[in-house]
Legacy VTK file of the C-alpha trace (Angstrom):
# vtk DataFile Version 3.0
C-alpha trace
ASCII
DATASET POLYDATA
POINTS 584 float
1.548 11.353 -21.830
-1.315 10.125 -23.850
-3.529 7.582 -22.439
-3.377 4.254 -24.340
-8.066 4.405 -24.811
-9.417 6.574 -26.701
-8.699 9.110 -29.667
-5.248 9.871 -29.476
-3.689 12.428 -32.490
-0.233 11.138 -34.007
2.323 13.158 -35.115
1.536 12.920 -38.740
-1.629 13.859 -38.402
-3.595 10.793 -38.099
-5.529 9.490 -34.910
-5.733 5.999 -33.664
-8.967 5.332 -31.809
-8.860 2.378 -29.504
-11.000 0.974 -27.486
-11.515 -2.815 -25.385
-14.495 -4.183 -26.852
-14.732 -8.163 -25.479
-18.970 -7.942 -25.836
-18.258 -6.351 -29.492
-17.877 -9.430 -31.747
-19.492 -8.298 -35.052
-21.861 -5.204 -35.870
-19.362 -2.369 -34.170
-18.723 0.822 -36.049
-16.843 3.774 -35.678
-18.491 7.046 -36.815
-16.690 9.808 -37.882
-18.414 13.125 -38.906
-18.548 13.857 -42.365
-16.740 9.920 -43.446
-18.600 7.178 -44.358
-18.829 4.724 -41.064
-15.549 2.267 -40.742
-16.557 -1.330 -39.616
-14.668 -2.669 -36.538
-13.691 -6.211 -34.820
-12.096 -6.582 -31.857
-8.822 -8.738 -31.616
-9.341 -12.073 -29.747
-8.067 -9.976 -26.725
-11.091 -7.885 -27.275
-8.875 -4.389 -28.361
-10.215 -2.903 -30.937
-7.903 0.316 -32.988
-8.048 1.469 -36.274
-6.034 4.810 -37.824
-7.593 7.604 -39.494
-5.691 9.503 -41.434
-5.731 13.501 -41.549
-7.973 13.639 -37.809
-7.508 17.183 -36.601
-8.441 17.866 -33.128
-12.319 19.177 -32.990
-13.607 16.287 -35.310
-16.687 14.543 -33.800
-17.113 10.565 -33.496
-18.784 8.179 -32.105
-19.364 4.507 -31.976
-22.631 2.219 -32.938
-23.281 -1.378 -31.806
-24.710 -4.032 -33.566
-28.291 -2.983 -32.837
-27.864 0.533 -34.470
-26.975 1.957 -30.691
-25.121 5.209 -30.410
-22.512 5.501 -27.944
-19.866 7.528 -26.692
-16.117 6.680 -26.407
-15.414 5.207 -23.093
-12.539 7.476 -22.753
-14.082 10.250 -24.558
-11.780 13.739 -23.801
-14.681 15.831 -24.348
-18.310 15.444 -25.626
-20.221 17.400 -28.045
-23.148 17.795 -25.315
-24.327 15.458 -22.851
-23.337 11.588 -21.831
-25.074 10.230 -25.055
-23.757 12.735 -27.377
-20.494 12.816 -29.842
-17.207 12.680 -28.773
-14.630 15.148 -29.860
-10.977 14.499 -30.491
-8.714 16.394 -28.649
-5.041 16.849 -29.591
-2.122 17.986 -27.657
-2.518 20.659 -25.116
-1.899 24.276 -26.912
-3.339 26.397 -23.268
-0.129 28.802 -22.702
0.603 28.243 -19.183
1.911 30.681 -17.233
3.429 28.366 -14.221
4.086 25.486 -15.958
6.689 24.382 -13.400
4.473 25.555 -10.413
4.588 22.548 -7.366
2.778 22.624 -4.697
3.854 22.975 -0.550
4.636 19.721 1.281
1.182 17.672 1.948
1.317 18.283 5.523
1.196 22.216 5.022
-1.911 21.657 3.457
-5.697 23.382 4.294
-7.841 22.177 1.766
-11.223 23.496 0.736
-14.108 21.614 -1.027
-16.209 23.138 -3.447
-19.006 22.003 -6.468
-17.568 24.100 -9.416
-20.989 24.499 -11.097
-22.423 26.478 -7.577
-19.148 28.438 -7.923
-20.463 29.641 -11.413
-18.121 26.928 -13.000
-14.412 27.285 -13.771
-14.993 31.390 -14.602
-16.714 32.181 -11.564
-14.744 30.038 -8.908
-11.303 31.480 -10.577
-13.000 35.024 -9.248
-13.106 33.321 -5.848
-9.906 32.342 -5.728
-8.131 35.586 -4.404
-10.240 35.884 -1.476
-9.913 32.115 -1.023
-5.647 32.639 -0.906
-6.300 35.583 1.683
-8.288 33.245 4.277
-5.647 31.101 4.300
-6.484 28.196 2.183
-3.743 26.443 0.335
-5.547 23.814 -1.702
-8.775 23.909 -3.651
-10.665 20.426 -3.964
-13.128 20.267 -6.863
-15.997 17.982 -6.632
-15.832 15.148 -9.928
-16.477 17.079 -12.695
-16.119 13.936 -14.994
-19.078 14.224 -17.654
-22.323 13.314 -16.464
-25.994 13.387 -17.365
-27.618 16.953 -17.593
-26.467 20.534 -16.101
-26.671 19.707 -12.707
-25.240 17.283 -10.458
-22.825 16.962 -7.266
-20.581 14.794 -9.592
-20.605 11.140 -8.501
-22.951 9.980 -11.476
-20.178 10.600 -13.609
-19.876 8.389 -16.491
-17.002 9.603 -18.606
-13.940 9.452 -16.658
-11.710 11.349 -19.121
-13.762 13.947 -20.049
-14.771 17.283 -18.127
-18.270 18.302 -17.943
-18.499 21.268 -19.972
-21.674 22.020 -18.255
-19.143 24.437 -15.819
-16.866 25.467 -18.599
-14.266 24.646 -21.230
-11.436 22.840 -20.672
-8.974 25.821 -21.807
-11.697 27.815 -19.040
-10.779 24.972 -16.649
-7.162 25.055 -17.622
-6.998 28.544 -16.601
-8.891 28.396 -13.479
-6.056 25.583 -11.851
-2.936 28.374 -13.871
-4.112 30.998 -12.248
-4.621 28.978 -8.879
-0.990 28.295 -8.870
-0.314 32.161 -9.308
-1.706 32.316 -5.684
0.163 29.848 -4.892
-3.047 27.021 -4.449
-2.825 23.559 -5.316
-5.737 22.198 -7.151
-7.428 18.400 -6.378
-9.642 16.652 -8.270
-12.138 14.138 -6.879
-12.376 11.242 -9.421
-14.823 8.440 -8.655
-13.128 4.773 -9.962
-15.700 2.738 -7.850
-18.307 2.865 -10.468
-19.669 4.443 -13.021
-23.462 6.526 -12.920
-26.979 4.702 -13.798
-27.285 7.377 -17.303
-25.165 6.844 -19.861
-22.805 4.160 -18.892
-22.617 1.887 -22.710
-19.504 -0.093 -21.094
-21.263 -3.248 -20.465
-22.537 -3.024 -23.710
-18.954 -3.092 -25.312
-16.948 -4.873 -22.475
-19.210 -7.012 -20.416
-16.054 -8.527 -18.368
-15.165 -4.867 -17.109
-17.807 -5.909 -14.673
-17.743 -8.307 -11.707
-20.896 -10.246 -11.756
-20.078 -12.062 -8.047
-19.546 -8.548 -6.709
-22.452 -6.552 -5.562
-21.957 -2.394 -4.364
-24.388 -0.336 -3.499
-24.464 1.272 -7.388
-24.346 -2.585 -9.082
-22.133 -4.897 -9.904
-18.528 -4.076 -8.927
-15.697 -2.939 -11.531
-13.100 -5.797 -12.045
-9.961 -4.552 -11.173
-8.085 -7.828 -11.562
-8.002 -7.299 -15.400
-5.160 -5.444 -16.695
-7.252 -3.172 -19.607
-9.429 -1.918 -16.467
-6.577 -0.581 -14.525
-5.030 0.744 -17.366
-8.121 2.871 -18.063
-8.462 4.195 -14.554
-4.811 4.655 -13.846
-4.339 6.168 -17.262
-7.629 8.335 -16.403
-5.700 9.380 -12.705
-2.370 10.582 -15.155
-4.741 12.129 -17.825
-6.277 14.706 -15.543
-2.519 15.322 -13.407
-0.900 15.730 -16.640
-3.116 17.029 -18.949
-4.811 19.708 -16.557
-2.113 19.906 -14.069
-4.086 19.121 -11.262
-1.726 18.704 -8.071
-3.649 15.681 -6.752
-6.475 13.461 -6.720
-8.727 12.481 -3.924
-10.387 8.648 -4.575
-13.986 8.201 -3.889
-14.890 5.447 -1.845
-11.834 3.039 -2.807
-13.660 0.309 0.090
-15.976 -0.409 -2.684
-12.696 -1.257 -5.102
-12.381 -5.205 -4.687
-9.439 -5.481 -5.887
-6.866 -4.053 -3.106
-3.906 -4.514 -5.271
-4.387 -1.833 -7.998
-4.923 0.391 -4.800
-1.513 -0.120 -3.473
0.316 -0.191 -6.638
-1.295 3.262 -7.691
0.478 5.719 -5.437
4.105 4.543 -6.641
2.978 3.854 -10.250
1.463 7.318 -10.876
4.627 9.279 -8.965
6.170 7.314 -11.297
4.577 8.221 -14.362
4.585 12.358 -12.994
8.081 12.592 -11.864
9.877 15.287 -10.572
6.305 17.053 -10.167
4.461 16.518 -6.456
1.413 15.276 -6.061
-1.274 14.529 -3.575
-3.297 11.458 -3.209
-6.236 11.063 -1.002
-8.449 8.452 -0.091
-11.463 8.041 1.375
-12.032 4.454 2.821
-14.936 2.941 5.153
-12.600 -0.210 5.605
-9.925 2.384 7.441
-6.937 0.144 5.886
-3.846 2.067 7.206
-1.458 -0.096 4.823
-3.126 1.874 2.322
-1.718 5.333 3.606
2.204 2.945 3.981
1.441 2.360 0.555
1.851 5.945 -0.252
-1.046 7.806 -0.154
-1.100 11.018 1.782
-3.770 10.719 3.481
-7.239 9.179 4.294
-10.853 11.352 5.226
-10.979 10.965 8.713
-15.016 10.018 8.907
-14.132 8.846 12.847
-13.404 12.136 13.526
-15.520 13.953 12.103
-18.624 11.651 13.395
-17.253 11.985 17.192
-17.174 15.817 16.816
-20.888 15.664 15.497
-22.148 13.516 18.091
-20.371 15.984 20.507
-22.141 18.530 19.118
-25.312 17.839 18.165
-26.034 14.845 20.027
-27.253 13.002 17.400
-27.490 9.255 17.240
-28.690 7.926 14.837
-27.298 5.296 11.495
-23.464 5.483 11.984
-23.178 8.311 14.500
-24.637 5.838 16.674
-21.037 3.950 16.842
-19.731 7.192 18.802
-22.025 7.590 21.137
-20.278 6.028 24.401
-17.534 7.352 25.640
-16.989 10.035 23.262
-14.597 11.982 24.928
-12.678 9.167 24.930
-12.996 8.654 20.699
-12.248 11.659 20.044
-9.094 11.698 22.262
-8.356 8.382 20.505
-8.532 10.203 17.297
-6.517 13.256 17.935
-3.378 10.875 19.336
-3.982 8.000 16.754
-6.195 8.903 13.684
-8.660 6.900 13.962
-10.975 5.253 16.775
-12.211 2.172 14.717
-8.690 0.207 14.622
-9.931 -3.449 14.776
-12.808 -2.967 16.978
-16.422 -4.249 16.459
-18.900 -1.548 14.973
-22.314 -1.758 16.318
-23.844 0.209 13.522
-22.365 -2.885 10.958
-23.887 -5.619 13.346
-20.404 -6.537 14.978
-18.452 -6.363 12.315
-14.777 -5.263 12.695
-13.323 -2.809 10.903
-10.265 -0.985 10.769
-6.332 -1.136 11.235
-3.968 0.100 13.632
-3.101 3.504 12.789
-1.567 4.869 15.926
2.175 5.240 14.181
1.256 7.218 10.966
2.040 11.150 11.150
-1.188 13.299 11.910
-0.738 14.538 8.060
-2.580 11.403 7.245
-5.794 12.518 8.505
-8.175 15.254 6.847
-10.159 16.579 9.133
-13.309 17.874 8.630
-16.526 19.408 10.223
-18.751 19.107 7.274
-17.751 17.881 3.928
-20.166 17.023 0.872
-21.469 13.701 2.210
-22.359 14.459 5.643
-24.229 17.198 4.528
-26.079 16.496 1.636
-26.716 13.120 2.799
-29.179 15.057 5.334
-32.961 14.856 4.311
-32.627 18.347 4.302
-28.846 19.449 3.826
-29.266 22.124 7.306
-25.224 23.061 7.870
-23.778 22.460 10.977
-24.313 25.948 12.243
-27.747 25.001 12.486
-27.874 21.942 14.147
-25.819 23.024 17.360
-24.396 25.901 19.999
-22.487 28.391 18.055
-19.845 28.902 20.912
-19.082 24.931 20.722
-18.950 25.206 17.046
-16.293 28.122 17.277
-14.643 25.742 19.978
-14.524 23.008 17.719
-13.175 24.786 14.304
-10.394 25.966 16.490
-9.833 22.325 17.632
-9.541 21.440 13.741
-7.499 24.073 12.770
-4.912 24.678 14.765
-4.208 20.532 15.275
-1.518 18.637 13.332
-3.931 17.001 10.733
-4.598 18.688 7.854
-7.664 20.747 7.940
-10.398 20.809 5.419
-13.349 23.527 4.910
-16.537 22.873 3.078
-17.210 25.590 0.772
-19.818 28.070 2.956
-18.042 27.306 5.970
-15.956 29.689 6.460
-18.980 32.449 5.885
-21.080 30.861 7.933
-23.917 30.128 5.348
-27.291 29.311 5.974
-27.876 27.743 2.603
-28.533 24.318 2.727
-26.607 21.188 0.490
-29.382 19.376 -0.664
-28.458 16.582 -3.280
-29.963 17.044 -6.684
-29.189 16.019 -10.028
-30.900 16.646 -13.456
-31.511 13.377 -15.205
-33.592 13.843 -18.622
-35.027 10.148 -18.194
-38.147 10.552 -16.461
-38.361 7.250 -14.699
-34.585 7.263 -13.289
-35.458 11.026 -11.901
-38.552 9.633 -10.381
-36.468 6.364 -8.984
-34.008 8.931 -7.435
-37.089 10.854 -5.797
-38.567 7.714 -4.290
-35.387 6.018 -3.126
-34.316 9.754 -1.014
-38.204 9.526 0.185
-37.374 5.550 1.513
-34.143 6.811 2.568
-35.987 9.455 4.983
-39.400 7.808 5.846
-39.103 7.730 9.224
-38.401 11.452 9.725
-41.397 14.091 10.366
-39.875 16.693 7.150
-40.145 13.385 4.655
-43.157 15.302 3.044
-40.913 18.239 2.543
-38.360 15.985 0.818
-36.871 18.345 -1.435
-37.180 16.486 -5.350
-33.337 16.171 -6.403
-33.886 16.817 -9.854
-36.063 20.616 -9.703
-33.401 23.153 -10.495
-34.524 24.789 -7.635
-32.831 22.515 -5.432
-29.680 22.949 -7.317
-30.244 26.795 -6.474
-30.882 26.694 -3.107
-27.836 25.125 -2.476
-25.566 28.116 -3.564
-23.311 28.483 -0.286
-22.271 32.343 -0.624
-25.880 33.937 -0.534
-26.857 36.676 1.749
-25.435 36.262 4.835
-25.100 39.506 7.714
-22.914 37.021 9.966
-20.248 36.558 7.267
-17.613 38.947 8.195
-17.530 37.953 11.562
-16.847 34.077 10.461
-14.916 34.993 7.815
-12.625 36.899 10.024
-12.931 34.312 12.568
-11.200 31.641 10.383
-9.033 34.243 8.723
-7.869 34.555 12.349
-6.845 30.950 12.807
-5.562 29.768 9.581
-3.126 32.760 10.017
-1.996 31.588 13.804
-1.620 28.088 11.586
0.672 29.537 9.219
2.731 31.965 11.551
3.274 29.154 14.129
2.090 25.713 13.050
2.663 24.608 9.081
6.492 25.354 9.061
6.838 23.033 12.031
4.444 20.188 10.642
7.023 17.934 9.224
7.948 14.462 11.280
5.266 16.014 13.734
4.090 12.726 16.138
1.395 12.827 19.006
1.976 12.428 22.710
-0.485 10.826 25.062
-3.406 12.616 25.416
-6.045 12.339 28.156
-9.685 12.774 29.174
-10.797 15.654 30.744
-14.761 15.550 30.815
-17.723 13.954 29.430
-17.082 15.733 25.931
-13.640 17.317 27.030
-10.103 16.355 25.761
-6.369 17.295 26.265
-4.149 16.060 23.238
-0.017 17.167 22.788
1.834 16.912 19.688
5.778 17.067 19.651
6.197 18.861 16.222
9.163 18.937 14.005
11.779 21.061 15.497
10.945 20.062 19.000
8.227 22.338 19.901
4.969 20.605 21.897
1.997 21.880 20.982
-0.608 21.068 23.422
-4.919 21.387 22.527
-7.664 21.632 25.332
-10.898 21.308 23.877
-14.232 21.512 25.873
-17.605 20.489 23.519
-19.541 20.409 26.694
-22.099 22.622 28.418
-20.124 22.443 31.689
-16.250 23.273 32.779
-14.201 20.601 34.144
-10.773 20.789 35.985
-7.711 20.631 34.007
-5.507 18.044 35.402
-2.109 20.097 34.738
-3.023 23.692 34.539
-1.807 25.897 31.337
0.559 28.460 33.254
2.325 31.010 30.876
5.605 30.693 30.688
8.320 32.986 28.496
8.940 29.770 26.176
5.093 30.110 24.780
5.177 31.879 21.699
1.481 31.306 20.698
-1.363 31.033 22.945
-4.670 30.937 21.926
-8.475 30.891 23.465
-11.970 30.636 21.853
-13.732 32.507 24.175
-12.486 35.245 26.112
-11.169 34.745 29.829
-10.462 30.847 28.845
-6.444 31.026 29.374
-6.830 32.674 32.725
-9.156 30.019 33.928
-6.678 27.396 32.635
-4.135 28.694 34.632
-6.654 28.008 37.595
-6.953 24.372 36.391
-10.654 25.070 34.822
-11.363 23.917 31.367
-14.980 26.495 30.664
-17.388 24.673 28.523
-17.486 25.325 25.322
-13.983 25.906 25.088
-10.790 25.143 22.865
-7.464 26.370 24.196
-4.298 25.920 22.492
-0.654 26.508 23.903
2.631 26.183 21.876
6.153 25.890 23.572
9.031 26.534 21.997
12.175 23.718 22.163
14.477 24.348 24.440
LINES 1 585
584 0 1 2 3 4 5 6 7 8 9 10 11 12 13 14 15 16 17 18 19 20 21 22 23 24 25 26 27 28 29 30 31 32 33 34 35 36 37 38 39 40 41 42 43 44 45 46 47 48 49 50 51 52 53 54 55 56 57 58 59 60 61 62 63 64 65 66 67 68 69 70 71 72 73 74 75 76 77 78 79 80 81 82 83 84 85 86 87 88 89 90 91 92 93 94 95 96 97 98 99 100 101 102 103 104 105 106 107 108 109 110 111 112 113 114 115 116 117 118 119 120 121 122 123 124 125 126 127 128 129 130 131 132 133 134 135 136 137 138 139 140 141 142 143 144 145 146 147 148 149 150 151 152 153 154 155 156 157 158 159 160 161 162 163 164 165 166 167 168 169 170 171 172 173 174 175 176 177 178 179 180 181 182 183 184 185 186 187 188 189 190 191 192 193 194 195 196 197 198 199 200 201 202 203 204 205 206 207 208 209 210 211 212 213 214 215 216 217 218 219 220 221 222 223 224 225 226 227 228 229 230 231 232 233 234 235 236 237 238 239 240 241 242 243 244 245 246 247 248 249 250 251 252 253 254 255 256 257 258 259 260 261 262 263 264 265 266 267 268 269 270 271 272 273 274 275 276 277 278 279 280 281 282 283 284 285 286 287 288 289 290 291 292 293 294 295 296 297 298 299 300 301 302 303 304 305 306 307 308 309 310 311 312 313 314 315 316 317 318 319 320 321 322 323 324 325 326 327 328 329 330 331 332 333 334 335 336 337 338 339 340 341 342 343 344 345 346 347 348 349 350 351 352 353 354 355 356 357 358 359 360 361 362 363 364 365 366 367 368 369 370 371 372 373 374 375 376 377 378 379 380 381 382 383 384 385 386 387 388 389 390 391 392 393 394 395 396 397 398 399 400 401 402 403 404 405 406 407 408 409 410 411 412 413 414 415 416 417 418 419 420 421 422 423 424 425 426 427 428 429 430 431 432 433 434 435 436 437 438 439 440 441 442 443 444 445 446 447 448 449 450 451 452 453 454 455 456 457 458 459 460 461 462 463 464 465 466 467 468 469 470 471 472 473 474 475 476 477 478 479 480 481 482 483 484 485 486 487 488 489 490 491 492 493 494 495 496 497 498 499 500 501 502 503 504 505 506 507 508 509 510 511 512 513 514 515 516 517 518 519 520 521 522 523 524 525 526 527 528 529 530 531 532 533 534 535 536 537 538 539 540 541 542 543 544 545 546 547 548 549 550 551 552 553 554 555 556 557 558 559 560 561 562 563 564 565 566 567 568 569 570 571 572 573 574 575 576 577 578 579 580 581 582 583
């Protein structure tokens, strides 16, 4: 399944290079190592290919503009160093798999677990992880982008070479073999691929294909990608099958698709790609500010629930302030909102985007199409400071809260440290060789941050020490005790919860307290599961008491004592309770 860019080997030997080239009129070369430079011109559609004969996989090219400009292929497999470096032609894949017909559990059995392979100790050293990962209970690893990038060290969204893996964690036969032997464990392996835009280092496409950009469409990282033109959603889509095919990744999560203008390609992709992988399964994620649930009908799996998680961080930490300050009234009553519907933004008017309404009702999709998360990447390392949840709030409402997450419908997701409880912070840092874009990244965090006290302590992105500190599995004493704590839960998930899963729908769920929630779910096979969570520092009264009854088969408190109260009709603070009833 070869994508139609780049340097793709032919049967006889030969490679046809191909690239879309509109800027490119005269002056363009190709650059093979070792061959005397081949002059190019784009067809009046602005394609440019040409056929070399006897091009083994491992040869080195590159392309030069007009003005003597190096540059990378566009949809360069593999580079030969950094971003501004050679590109090497790859040819078809010779890795000996050893579950090449490996699929993964239905989406809604799914726990998922992020994680930056290059603080794992890249592809080698996360593969080691992997075991202990399949013991806790996770069923799905989530990689950060790992698309090529500028330097050793970044969290992966400057990516500028959306075919190619940054060998800066690995090879790809090294990455190949960390997602086999995932599958051997029985985990599914995501990718996070950012098709939004492209990094401020190394990024020649304007250079070659000026219309790939939208110049009456500002985002936050420049001018916007144009997805109305057919050569630019060939590239991405053909990027989306290179890594499922080529690497057998199991799924893709899309970054930010609210910054994709063009909402067609986004609901064509889900059916066009399933299409393209057939019989295999495969998971598609989005994340999405706009909260367009006819993006999930369109057949994605499932959406990052930010509404969620930014009601359970008001609730506990209290914190107000940027968007967290769109949760603050009535949370209790947003985050009951979210448990029965998805979402609480469905239409209404944010206050944190001056009154401007956002969302879609999302009350009739199946709790699968929510990820749910306490911490994830962004809301962490967005922080001035990166400090982990378990240092921002109570550690009893914490443990309340993770059980709230994992033993609901929605499917759970764990930010790598998590589930040891680590003290390490995620700081954001990258390692850009141009001296003035480093020093642009270090003053925009400082304006980002100004008005906090710690801005002097702003740690500089690009030190490798702030790459280092941000290693999640350092010292720890209270690991074991979290680690057995979520060990505990996924495994009442999986004895009692994931088999069930399937056409799961919510029931009406009701307030119980200022930061205090009932919700039910009537799973697959009948059963009602039913979820008392307490955030709060008080108790309040439950309004139907949780009596035991012989048709319970799994009944659950965070803190001892909590069940008995129940049955009393108290809810004690800091509290989640969880009750499942068989069908009769």
């Amino acid at each position: 399944m070869s994508p139609y860019y780049g340097a793709n080997v032919q049967s006889d030997g030969s490679t046809v290079f191909r690239l879309w080239a509109p800027t490119a009129e005269t002056g363009l070369r190709l650059e093979i190592s070792g061959r005397a430079s081949v002059d190019l011109r784009p067809a009046p559609d602005g394609l440019v290919e040409h056929r070399v004969p006897d091009c083994p996989p491992g040869t080195r090219y590159r392309y030069r503009l007009a003005d003597g400009t190096p540059i990378p292929d566009p949809a360069s497999r593999l580079q030969a160093g950094d971003v501004h470096d050679c590109s090497i032609v790859m040819g078809q894949d010779e890795y000996a798999w050893h579950y090449p017909s490996w699929q993964p559990p239905p989406w809604e059995r799914t726990v998922l677990y992020e994680v930056h392979a290059g603080l794992a100790g890249g592809y080698n050293g996360l593969r080691e992880r992997l075991p202990e990962l399949a013991a806790l209970g996770i069923t799905a690893i989530e990689l950060m982008p790992i698309s090529d990038f500028p330097g050793p060290r970044n969290w992966g969204y400057d990516g500028v070479l959306p075919y190619a893996p940054d060998t800066a964690y690995g090879t790809p036969a090294e990455l190949k073999c960390l997602i086999d032997c995932a599958h051997g464990l029985g985990l599914a392996v995501m990718l996070d691929v950012v098709y939004n835009h492209f990094g401020p280092d190394g990024n020649y496409l304007p250079r070659l294909a000026q219309p790939f950009f939208r110049e009456d469409v500002a985002t936050p990282w420049g001018d916007a990608i144009d997805f109305r033109r057919p050569e630019v959603r060939r590239f991405f889509e053909d990027s989306a099958c290179y890594w499922l095919d080529e690497y057998r990744f199991d799924g893709l999560r899309l970054d930010a698709v609210h910054a994709i203008e063009d909402e067609d390609w986004l609901l064509e992709l889900p059916q066009r790609l399933r299409q393209r992988l057939a019989p295999r399964r495969i998971y598609l994620v989005i994340e999405d500010d706009k909260n367009r649930s006819r993006l999930l009908r369109a057949g994605f799996d499932a959406q990052w629930n930010d509404d969620g998680h930014h009601v359970l961080h008001h609730l506990l930490t209290g914190e107000t302030a940027s968007y967290y300050s769109d949760y603050a009234d009535a949370p209790a009553r947003m985050l009951s909102r979210c448990l029965a519907q998805g979402w609480q933004y469905q239409g209404q008017a944010s206050r944190f985007r001056n009154g401007e309404r956002r969302g879609e009702p999302s009350g009739d999709l199946p709790p699968s199409s929510f990820v749910w998360f306490l911490q994830n990447h962004d809301q962490t390392g967005n922080r001035a400071l990166g400090e982990r949840l378990n240092q921002l709030c109570d550690e009893q409402a914490l443990r309340a809260a993770i059980a709230l997450q994992l033993l609901s419908p929605g499917v759970p997701m764990i930010f790598m440290g998590e589930e040891i409880g680590s003290n390490a912070p995620f700081l954001y840092f990258t390692s850009h060789t141009d001296e003035a874009l480093a020093d642009a990244v270090r003053q925009g965090r400082q304006r980002e941050f100004e008005a906090l006290a710690a801005v002097a302590d702003l740690p500089d992105p690009n030190s490798p020490d702030t790459y280092l500190r941000s290693r999640p599995w350092q010292e720890n004493g209270g690991a074991p005790a979290w680690k057995g704590y979520y060990k505990h839960l996924l495994d009442l998930r999986q004895r009692h919860l994931a088999f069930r899963l399937a056409d799961a729908c919510s029931e009406p769920g009701m307030v119980l307290g200022p930061a205090a929630v009932q919700a039910q779910w009537r799973l697959g096979d009948g059963a009602r599961l039913t979820v008392c969570s307490n955030l709060g520092s008080e108790p309040c009264g439950l309004r139907h008491p949780l009596s035991a009854t012989h048709r319970q088969s799994l009944r659950y408190e965070s803190i001892d004592g909590g069940l008995a109260r129940a049955a009393a009709g108290e809810l004690p603070a800091r509290c989640t309770l969880c009750v499942l009833e068989e069908p009769q």
